[in-house]
MIVEX-631362 format. One record per residue (C-alpha): chain; x, y, z. Coordinates in steps of 0.5 Angstrom, whole numbers, plus 500, padded with zeros to 3 digits. Layout:
REM residues N
ATOM chain   x   y   z
ATOM     A   X   Y   Z
...
END
This chain:
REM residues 416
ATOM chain   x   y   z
ATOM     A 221 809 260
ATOM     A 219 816 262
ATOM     A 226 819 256
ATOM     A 223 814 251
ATOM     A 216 818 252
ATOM     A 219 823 251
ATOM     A 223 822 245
ATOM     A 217 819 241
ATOM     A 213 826 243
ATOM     A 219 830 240
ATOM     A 220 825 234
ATOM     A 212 827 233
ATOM     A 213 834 233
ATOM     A 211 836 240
ATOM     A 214 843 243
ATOM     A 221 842 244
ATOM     A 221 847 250
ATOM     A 215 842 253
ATOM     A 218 836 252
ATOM     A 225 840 256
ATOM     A 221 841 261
ATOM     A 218 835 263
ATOM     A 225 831 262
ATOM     A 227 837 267
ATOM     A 221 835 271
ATOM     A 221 828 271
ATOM     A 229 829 274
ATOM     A 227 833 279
ATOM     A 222 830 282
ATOM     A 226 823 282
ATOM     A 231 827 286
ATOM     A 226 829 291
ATOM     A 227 837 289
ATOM     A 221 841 290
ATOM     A 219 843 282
ATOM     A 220 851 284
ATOM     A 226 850 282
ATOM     A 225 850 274
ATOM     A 222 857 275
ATOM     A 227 859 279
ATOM     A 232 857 274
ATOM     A 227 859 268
ATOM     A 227 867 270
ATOM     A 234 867 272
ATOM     A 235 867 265
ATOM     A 233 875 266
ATOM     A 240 875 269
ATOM     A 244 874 263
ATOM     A 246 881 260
ATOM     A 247 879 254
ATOM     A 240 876 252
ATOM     A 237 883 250
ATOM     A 241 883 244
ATOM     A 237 877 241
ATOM     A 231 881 241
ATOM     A 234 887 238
ATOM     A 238 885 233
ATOM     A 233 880 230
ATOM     A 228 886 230
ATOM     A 233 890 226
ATOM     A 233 884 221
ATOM     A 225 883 220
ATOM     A 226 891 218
ATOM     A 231 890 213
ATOM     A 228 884 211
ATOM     A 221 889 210
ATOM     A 226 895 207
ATOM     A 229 896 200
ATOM     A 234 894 204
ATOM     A 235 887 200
ATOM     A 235 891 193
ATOM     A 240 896 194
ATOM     A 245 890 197
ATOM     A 244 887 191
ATOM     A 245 893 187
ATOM     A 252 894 190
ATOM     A 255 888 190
ATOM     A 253 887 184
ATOM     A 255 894 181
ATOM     A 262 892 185
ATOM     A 263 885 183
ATOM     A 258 884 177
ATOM     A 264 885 173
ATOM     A 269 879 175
ATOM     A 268 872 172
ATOM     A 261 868 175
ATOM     A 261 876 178
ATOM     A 253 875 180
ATOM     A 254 868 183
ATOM     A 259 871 188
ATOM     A 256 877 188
ATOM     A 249 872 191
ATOM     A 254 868 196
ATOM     A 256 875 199
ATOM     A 249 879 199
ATOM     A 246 872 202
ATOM     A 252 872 207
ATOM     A 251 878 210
ATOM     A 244 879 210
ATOM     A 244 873 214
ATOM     A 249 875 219
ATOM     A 244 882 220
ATOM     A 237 877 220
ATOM     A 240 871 224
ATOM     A 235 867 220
ATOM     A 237 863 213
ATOM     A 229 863 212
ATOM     A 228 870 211
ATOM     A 234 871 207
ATOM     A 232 866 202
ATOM     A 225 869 201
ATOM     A 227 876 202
ATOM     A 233 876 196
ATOM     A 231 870 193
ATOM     A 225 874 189
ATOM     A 232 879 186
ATOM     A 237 875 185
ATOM     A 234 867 182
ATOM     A 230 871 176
ATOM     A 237 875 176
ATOM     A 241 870 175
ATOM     A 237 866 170
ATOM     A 237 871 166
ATOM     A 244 872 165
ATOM     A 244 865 163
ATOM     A 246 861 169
ATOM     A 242 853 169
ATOM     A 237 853 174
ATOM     A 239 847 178
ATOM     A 246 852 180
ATOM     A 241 858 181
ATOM     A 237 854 186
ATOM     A 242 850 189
ATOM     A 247 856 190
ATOM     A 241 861 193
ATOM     A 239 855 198
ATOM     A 245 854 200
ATOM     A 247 861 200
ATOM     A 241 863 205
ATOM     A 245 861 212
ATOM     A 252 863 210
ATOM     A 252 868 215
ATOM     A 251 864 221
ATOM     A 259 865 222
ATOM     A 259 873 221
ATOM     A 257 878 227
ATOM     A 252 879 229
ATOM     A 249 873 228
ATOM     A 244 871 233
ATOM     A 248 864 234
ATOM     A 254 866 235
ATOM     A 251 871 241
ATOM     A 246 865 243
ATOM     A 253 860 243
ATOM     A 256 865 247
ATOM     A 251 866 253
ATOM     A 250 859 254
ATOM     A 257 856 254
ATOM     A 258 863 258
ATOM     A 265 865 253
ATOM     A 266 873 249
ATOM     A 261 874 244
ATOM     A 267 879 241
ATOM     A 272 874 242
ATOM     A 267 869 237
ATOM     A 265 875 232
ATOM     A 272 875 231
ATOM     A 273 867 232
ATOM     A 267 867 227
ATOM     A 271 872 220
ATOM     A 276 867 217
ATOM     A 272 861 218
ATOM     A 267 865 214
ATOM     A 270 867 208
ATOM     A 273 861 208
ATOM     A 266 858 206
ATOM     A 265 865 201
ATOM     A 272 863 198
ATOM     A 270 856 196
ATOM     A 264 857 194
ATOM     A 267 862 190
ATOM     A 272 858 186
ATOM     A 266 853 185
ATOM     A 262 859 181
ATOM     A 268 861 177
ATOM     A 270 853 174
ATOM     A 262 853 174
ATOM     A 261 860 170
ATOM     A 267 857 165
ATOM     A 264 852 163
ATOM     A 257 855 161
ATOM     A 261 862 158
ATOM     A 256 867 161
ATOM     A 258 873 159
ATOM     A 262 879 163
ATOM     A 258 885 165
ATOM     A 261 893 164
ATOM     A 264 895 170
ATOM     A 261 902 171
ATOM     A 263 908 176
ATOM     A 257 912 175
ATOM     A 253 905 177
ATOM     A 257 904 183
ATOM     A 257 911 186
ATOM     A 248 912 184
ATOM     A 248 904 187
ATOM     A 253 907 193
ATOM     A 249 913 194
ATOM     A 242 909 194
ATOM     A 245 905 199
ATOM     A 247 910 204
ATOM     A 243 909 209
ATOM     A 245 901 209
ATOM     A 252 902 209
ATOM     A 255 905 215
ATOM     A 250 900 220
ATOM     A 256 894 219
ATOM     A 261 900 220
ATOM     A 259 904 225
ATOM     A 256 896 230
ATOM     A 262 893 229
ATOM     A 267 897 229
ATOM     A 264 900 235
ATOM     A 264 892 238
ATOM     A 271 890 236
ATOM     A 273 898 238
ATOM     A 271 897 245
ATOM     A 266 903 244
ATOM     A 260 898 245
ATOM     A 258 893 249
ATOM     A 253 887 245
ATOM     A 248 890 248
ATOM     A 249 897 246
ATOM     A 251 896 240
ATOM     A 244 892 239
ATOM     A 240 898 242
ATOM     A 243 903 237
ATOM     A 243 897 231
ATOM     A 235 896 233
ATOM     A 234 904 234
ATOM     A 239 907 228
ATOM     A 234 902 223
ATOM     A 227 904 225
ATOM     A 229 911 224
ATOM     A 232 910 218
ATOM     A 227 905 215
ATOM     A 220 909 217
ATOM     A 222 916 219
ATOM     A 228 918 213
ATOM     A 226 912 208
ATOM     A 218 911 210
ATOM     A 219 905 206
ATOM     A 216 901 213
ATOM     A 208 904 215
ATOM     A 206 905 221
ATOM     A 201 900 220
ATOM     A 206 895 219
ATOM     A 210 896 225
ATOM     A 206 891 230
ATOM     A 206 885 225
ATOM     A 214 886 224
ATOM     A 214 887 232
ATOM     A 209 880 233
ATOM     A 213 876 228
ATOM     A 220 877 230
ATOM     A 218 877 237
ATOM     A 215 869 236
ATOM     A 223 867 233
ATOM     A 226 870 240
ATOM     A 220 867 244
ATOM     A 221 860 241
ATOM     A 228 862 243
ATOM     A 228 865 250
ATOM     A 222 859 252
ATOM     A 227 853 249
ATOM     A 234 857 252
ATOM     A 229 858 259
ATOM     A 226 851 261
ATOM     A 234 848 258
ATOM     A 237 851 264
ATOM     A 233 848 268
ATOM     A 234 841 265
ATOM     A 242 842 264
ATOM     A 242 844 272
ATOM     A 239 837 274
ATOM     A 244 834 269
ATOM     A 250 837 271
ATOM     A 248 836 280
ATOM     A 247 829 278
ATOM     A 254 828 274
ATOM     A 251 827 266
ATOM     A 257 830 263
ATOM     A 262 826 267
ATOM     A 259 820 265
ATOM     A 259 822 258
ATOM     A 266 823 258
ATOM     A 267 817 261
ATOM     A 263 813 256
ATOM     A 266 817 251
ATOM     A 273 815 253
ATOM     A 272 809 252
ATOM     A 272 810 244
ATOM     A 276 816 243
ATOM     A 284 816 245
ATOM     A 285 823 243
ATOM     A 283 830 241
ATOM     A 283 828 233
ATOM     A 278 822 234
ATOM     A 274 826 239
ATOM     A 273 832 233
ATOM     A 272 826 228
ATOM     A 266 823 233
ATOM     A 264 830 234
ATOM     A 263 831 228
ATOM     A 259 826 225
ATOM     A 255 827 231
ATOM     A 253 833 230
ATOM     A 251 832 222
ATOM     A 246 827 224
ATOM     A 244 833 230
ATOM     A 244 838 225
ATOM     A 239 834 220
ATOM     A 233 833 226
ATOM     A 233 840 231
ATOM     A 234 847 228
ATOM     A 241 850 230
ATOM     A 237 855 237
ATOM     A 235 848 240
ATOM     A 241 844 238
ATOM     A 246 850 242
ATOM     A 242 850 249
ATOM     A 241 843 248
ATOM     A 247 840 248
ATOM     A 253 845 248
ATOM     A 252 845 257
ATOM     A 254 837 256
ATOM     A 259 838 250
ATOM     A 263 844 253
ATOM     A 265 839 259
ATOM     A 268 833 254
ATOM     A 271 838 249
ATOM     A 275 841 254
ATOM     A 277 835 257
ATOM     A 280 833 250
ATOM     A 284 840 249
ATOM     A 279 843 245
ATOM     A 279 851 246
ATOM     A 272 853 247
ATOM     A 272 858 242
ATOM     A 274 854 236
ATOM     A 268 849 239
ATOM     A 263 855 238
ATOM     A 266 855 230
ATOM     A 265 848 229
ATOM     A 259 847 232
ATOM     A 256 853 228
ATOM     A 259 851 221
ATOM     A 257 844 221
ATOM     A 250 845 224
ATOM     A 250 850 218
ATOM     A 250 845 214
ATOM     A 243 841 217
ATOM     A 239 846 214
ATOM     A 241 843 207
ATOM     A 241 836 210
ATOM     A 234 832 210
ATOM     A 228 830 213
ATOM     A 229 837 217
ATOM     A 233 842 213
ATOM     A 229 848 214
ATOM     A 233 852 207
ATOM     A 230 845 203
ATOM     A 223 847 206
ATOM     A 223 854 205
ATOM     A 226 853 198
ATOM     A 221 849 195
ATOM     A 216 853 197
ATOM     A 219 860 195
ATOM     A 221 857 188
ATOM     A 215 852 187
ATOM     A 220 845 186
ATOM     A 219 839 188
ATOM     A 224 838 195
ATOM     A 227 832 193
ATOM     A 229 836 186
ATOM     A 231 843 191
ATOM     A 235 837 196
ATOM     A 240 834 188
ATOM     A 240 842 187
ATOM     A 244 843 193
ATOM     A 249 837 194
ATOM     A 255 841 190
ATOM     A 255 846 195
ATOM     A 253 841 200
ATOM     A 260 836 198
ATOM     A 264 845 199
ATOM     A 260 846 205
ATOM     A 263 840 208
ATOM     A 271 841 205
ATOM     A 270 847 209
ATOM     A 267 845 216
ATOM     A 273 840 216
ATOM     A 278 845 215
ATOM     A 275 849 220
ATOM     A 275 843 225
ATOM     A 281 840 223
ATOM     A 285 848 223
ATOM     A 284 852 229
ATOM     A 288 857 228
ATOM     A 283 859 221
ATOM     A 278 860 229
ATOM     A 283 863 233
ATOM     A 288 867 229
ATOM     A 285 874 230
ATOM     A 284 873 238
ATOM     A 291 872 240
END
């Protein structure tokens, strides 16, 4: 009776970390464990060297979101690729992707390149209902690129390298790039938008005035790939390096600013470290009282192999990813899922790949997709039309993840 309470509290929109803690609760107390035991379990999270990168890296994100950060993006891409057919479209796909690896957060990329990029190609005569589904769609493109904020959380909770799946995440992601790339090009001959001049003198005035932006990716994951840098130093220099630049060199962020920045990045990585907290708390008492091995054993039931398995997991976490947000889904069920993909031969790191790929995908399936929400409040449309607008991205999106689960060397080709 109790797990029914609390998946109806969930459904009605209760705190998820309550929610986590009273099941963690009731479990122990059925147990007969003294209660202090979840916040023991809670704190120790404080133990895990790694997490001070979620903090770091999504304050450097909130300020380049604040920053002319966005613009001067966009006008590099564009200098560089505006030229080639359906050069803006792609030149969208490839901003988008990479101020989310930065940001961690599809939301803010929506909002904070949707202003420059949907009047852009609106005016370059691209139809609206393309505009709208590539720029919501293109929002959480980033997900598969370092230093996204899923990846490392990933790695803290399956408890593998986050280097290994920085690498793990670079082929699966361009992979998504490159389709959708190719879908803008058959979709750019059919409405003849004209080709931009390409212009040296654009690209080294845009080059220049982004040239405080473009040694951050170089200098952070080279320094990573390179040894030079753990996550967390990188962080550290990531977090340091854009304060400096943005407010001291730049001044485009006042000091005024800074606390509102600070408060609203911090409240994500709260929701994050307090759901990741009580999680633990909860994954301990299912694993003491064998939950993965009776999910193995109920999965086996119905799967006889890793192909059948990766299928199950599949529509398993499409349906996941239409009603929880991807922090949640990670340190809810990747502890119970790990166990049984291992039992089917399924290497960790791949797993990490295809979990993030098709949990990018709920952000554009309904009742929950966040980027469907944040669209249709940024673009003032009605959410039904935002979610028609996106189906063409969606069908690639999907092609890809399949790709992605059903080819682990495009996962595993750069970690030996």
């Amino acid at each position: 009776m109790i797990p029914i309470l609390l998946g109806v509290l969930a459904l009605l929109g209760a705190p998820l970390f309550a929610v986590i803690a009273a099941s963690a609760m009731w479990g122990f107390n059925k147990e007969a464990i003294d209660l202090q035991a979840i916040a023991i379990e809670f704190f120790s999270i404080g133990e895990i060297p790694m997490l001070i990168a979620i903090p770091l890296f999504t304050f450097a994100g909130y300020l380049l979101s604040e920053s002319g950060a966005p613009r001067r993006l966009v006008r590099v891409t564009r200098a560089l690729m505006g030229w080639m057919p359906a050069g803006l479209a792609i030149v969208s796909l490839a901003a988008c992707a990479f101020f989310t690896a930065f940001t961690g957060a599809s939301g803010v990329t929506i909002i904070a390149l949707g202003a420059l990029l949907f009047p852009a190609l609106n005016e370059a005569g691209y139809p609206e209902r393309f505009n709208l589904g590539l720029i919501t769609s293109a929002g959480s493109l980033g997900l598969l690129f370092a230093p996204s904020l899923p990846l490392i959380l990933y790695g803290v909770v399956a408890e593998i390298s986050i280097e290994k799946l920085f690498l793990a995440g670079v082929l699966p992601g361009f992979l998504m790039l490159v389709l959708l790339s190719g879908y803008s090009v058959w979709k750019n001959r059919a409405i003849r938008v004209p080709l931009s001049d390409f212009s040296w003198r654009e690209v080294r005035t845009a080059l220049w005035e982004a040239r405080w932006e473009i040694p951050l990716p170089i200098v952070v994951l080279g320094g990573i790939y390179s040894g030079y840098f753990a996550i967390s130093e990188a962080a550290s220099v990531t977090a340091l390096y854009v304060l400096i630049v943005d407010v001291f060199i730049l001044r485009e962020i006042k000091f005024k600013k800074l606390p509102r920045i600070i408060r609203e990045s911090m409240v994500l990585v709260g929701g994050i470290l307090l759901i990741l907290g009580m999680s633990l708390a909860s994954t301990n008492y299912m694993i003491d009282t064998g939950v993965p091995q009776k999910l193995l054993a109920t999965i086996s039931q119905w799967v006889d192999g890793q192909w059948s398995f990766l299928v199950l997991l599949l529509l398993f976490l499409l349906m996941l990813g239409a009603i929880l947000d991807i922090f949640s889904a990670i340190v809810l069920v990747v502890p119970l899922m790990l166990p049984v993909a291992l039992q089917f031969g399924v290497d960790p790191v791949h797993l990490g790949i295809i979990f993030l790929a098709t949990m990018q995908l709920g952000y554009i399936t309904p009742p929950v997709g966040l980027n469907l929400f944040i669209a249709s409040y940024r673009f003032d449309r009605p959410i039904v039309a935002i979610y028609l607008d996106t189906l063409p991205f969606f069908f690639i999106l999907m092609i890809s993840v399949l790709l992605i689960t059903f080819w682990p060397w495009l996962s595993l080709a750069l970690i030996g």
